[in-house]
TORTOR-8932 format. One record per residue (C-alpha): residue in one letter; x, y, z. Coordinates in Angstrom, 1 decimal, always signed. Each point is the difference from the previous one (the first is absolute). Example, Ala and Ser with C-alpha at 12.3 -4.5 7.8 and 13.67 -1.06 7.14 Angstrom:
residues 2
   aa       xx       yy       zz
    A    +12.3     -4.5     +7.8
    S     +1.4     +3.4     -0.7
***
This chain:
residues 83
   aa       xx       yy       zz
    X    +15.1    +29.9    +21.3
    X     -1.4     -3.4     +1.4
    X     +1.6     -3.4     -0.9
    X     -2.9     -1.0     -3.0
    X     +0.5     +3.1     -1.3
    X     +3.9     -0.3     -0.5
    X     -0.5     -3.2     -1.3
    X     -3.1     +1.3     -2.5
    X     +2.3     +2.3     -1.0
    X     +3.0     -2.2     -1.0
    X     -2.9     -2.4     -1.8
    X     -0.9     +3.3     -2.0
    X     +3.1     +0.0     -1.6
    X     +0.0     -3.5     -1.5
    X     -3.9     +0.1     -0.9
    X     +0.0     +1.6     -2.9
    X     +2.3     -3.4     -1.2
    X     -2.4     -2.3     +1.1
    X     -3.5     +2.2     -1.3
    X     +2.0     -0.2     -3.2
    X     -0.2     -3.3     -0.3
    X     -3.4     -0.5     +1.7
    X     +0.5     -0.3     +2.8
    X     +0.6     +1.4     +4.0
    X     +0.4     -0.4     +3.5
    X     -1.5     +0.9     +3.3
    X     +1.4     -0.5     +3.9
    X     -2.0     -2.4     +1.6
    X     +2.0     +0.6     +3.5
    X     +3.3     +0.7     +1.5
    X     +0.1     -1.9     +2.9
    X     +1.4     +1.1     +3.4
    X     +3.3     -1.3     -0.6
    X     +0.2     +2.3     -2.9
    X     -0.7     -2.6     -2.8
    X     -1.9     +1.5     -3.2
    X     -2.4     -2.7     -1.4
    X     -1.4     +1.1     -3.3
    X     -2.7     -1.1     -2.8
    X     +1.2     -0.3     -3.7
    X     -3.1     +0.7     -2.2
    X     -1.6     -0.3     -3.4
    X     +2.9     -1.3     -2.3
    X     +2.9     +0.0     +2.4
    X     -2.2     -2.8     +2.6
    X     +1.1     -2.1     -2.7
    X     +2.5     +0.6     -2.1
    X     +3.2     -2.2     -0.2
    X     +2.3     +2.7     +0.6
    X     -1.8     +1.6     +3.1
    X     +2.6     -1.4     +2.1
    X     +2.7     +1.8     -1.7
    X     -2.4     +3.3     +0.3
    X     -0.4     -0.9     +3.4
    X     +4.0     -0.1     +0.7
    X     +1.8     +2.4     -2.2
    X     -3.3     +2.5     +0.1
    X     -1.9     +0.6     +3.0
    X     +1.8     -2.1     +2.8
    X     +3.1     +2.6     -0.9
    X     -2.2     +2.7     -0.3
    X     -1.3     -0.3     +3.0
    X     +3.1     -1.2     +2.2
    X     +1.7     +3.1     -1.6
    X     -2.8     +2.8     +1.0
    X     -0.7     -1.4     +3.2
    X     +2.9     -1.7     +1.5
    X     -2.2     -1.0     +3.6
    X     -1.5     -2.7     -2.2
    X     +1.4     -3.1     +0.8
    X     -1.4     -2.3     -2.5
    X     -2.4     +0.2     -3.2
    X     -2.2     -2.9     -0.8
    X     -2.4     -0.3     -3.0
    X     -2.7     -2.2     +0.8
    X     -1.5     -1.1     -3.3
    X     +3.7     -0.3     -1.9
    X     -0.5     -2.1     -2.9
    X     +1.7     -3.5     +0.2
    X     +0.2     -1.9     -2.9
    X     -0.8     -3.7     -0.2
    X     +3.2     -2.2     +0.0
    X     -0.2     -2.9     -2.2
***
């Protein structure tokens, strides 16, 4: 099984979470260095707790599956303004 796969994989167990809630996510890369950079979509893109999602959901998920992966970076993570 390649790399994407493994790490498709480890996102198919945390989808069903975030399609609850309408939302999802796709890989945009995984970068030579072994860094997964992936897409939130629909309602996770910008929901205010998408960085807790993002943390406690699929950065474990995927560090635990696939341990080669070095870093996981979401590159749409919802910031909110600070007053």
């Amino acid at each position: 099984m390649t790399l994407v796969e493994r790490v498709e994989q480890a996102l198919e167990t945390m989808r069903p979470y975030l399609q609850t809630d309408g939302g999802d996510v796709r890989i945009e890369e995984i970068t030579p260095d072994n860094i997964v950079r992936l897409r939130l979509l629909g309602a996770c893109a910008s929901c205010e707790m998408s960085i807790m999602t993002f943390k406690a959901g699929l950065e474990q998920a995927i560090k635990k599956a696939v341990p080669e992966i070095s870093a996981v970076e979401a590159i749409n993570i919802f910031k909110p303004d600070i007053l």
